[in-house]
C-alpha positions as CSV (number, residue, x, y, z in Angstrom):
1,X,27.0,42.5,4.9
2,X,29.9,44.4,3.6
3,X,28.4,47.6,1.5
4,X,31.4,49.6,1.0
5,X,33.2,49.4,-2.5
6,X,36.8,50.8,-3.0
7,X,35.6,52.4,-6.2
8,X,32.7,53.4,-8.6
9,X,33.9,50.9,-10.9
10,X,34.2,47.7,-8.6
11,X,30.4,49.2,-7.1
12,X,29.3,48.3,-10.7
13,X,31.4,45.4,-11.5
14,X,29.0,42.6,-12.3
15,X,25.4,43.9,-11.8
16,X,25.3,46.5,-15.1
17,X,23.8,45.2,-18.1
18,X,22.7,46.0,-22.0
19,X,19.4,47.0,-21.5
20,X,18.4,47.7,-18.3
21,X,16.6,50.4,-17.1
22,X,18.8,53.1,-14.5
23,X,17.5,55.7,-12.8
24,X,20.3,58.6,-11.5
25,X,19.4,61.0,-9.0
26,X,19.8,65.1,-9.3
27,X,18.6,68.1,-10.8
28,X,20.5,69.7,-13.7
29,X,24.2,68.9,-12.4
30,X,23.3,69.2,-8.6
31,X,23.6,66.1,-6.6
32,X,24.7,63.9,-9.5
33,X,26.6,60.8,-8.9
34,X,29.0,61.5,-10.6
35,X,31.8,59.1,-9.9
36,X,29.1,56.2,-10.8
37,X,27.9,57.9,-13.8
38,X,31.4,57.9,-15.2
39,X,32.0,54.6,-14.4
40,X,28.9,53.3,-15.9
41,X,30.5,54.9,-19.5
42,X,33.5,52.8,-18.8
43,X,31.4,49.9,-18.9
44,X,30.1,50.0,-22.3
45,X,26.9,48.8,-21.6
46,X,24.1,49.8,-24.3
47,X,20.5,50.1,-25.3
48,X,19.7,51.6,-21.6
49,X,16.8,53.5,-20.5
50,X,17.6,56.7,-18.3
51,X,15.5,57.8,-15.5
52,X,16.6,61.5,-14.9
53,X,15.3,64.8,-14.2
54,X,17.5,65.8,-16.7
55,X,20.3,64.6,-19.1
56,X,23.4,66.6,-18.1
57,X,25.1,68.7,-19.9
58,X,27.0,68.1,-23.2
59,X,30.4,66.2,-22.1
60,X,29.1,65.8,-18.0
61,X,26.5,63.8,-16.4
62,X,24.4,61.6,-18.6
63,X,25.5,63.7,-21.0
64,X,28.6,61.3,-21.2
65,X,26.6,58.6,-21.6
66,X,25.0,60.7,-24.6
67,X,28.3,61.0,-26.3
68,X,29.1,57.5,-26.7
69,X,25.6,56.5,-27.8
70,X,24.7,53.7,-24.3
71,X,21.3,55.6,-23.8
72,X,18.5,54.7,-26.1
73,X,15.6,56.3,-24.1
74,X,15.3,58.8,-21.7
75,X,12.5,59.0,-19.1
76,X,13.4,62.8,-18.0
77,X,11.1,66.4,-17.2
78,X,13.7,69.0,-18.6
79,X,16.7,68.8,-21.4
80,X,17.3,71.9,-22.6
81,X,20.8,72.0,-21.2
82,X,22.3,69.2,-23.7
83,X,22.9,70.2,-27.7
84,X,23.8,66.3,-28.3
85,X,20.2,65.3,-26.7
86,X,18.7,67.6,-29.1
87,X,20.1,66.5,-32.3
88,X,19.8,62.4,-31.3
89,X,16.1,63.4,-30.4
90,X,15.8,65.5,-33.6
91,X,17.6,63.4,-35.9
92,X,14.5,59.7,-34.1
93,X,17.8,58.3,-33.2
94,X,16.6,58.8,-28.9
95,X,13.5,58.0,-27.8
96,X,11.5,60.3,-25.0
97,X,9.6,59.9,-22.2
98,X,8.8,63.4,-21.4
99,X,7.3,63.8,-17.8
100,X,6.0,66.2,-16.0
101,X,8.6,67.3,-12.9
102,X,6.5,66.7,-9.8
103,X,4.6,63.3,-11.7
104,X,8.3,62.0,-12.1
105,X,9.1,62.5,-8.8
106,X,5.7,60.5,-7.8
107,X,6.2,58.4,-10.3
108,X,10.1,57.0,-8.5
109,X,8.4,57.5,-5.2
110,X,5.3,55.4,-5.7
111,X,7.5,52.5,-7.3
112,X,9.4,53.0,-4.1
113,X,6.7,52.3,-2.1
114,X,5.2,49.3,-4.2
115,X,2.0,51.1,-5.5
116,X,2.1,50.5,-9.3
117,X,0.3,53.6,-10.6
118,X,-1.4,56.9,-9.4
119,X,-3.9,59.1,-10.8
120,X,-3.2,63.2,-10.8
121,X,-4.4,66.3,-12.4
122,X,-1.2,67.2,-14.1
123,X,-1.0,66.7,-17.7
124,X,-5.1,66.4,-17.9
125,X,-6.6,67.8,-21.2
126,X,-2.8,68.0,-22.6
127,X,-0.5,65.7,-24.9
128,X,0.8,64.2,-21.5
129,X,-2.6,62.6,-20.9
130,X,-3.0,61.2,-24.7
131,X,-3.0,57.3,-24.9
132,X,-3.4,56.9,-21.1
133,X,-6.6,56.7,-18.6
134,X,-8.6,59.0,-17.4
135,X,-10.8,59.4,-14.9
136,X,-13.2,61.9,-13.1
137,X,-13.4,62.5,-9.4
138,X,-15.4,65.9,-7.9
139,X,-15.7,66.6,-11.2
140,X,-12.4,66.8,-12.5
141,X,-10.0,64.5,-14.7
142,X,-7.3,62.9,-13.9
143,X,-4.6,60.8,-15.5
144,X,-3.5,57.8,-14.6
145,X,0.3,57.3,-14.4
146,X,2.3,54.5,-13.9
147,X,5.1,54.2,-11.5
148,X,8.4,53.6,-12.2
149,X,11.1,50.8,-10.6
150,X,14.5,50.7,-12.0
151,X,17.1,47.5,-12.8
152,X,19.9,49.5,-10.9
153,X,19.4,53.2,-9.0
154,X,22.8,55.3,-9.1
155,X,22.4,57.9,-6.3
156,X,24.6,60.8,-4.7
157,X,24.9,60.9,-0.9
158,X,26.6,63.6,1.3
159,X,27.1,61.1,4.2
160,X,26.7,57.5,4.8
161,X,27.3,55.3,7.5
162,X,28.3,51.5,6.7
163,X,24.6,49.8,6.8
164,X,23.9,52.8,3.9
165,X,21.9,55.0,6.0
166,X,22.1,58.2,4.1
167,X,22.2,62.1,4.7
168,X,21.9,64.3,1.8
169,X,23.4,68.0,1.7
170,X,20.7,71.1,1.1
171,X,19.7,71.2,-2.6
172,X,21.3,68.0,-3.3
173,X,18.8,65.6,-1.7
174,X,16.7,66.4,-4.7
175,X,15.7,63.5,-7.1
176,X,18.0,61.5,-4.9
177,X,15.8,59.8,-2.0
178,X,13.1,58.7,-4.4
179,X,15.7,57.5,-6.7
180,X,17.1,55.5,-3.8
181,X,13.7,54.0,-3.2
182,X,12.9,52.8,-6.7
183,X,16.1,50.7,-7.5
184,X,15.5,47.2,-7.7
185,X,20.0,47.6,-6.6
186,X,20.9,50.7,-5.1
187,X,24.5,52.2,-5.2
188,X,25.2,55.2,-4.0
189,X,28.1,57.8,-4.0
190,X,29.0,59.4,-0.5
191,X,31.6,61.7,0.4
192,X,31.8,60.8,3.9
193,X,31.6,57.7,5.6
194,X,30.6,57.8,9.2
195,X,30.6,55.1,11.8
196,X,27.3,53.4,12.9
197,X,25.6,55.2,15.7
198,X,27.3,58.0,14.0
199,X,24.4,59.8,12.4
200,X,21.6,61.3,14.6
201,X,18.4,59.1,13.3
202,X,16.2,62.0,13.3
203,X,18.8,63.1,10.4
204,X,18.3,60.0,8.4
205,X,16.8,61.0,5.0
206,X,17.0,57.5,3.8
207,X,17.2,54.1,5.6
208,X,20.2,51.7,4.9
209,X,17.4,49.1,3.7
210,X,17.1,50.8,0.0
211,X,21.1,51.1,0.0
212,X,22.8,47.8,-1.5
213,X,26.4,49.3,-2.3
214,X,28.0,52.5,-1.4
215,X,31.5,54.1,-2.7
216,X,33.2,57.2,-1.5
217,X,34.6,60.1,-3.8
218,X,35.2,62.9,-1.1
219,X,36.4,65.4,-3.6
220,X,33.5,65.5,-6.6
221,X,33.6,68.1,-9.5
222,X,30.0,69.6,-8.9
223,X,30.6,71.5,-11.7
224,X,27.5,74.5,-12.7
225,X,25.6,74.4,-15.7
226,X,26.0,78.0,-16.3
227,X,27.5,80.2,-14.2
228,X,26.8,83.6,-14.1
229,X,29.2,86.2,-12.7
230,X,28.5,90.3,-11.9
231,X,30.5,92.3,-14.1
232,X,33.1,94.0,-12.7
């Protein structure tokens, strides 16, 4: 099975869909697919629900996707980096999700894994917990959340070799393995292609099996949120 796609756009030709539900690994703009998430603008698909850490940055990352009005919900832990979030939040026209970090992390990982929900302390006694179940072991609550599995996982890879075994780069990995796992499709964003028997297994951060189609953009922007410089 040939995984390799000669673009983000042909990776997404035919399998993106009004509707659906993505999930898009990083945290804030590091380790963002960013080739796919541009793509995925060029579509024009609508109505979709965003699984994200985060939701870019006004004009980058999902915040594209912002701009031209294809999200309708985000399921997300921080977005305090995107003014047009804000006002379509503000103003009821986006609907939110808001998770706690580590539970959303659990959350992709557990639908990864086929377990449908979890129960954990964070959140108990707070807003987080309200209209969901709660339980008491040794004497303390818990909530009970359920776990997440996405139509179509967009994921950002440092290398790959062609069966879509992957290798993430320092900070990147991030969001990105349990992303990986929870995507009914998986297409990730490399930029390096190896040959197989190339990559070390002991290096492998996630297995080809969770990887359906993989396209290479060896030069990405990874731009910063906000950089900050020493004055001279």
């Amino acid at each position: 099975m040939n995984k390799l796609y000669p673009d983000a756009a042909s990776a997404l030709a035919g399998v993106v869909h009004d509707g659906q539900t993505i999930a898009v690994g990083g945290f804030g703009l590091c380790g963002i697919p960013e080739a796919l998430i541009a793509a995925l603008r060029e579509t024009g698909v609508k109505h979709l629900t965003a699984i994200s850490n985060n939701a870019g940055v006004d004009g980058f990352g999902l915040g594209q996707l912002l701009a031209t009005r294809q999200i309708k919900k985000m399921i997300s832990s921080y977005v305090g980096e995107n003014k047009e979030f804000e006002r379509q939040y503000l103003a009821g026209e986006l609907e939110l999700d808001f998770t706690p970090q580590g539970t959303l992390a659990e959350k992709l990982r557990a639908g990864g894994a086929g377990i449908p929900a979890f129960f954990t302390r964070t959140g108990a006694g707070t807003i987080v917990a309200e209209g969901k179940e709660v339980r008491v072991f040794d004497g303390e609550q818990y909530v009970m959340e359920y776990s997440l599995v996405a139509d179509i996982s967009l994921v950002k890879a440092w290398k790959a070799d062609p069966v879509g075994n992957l290798v993430y780069r320092k900070t990147a990995r991030n969001f990105n393995p349990n992303v990986a796992m929870a995507g009914k499709l998986t297409i990730v964003e490399v930029e390096e292609m190896v040959g197989l028997g190339d990559l070390d297994p002991d290096m492998v951060h996630t297995p080809g099996i969770f990887v359906h189609r993989i396209v290479v953009n060896a030069n990405p922007e990874k731009r910063i949120e906000q950089r900050t410089v020493r004055a001279q």
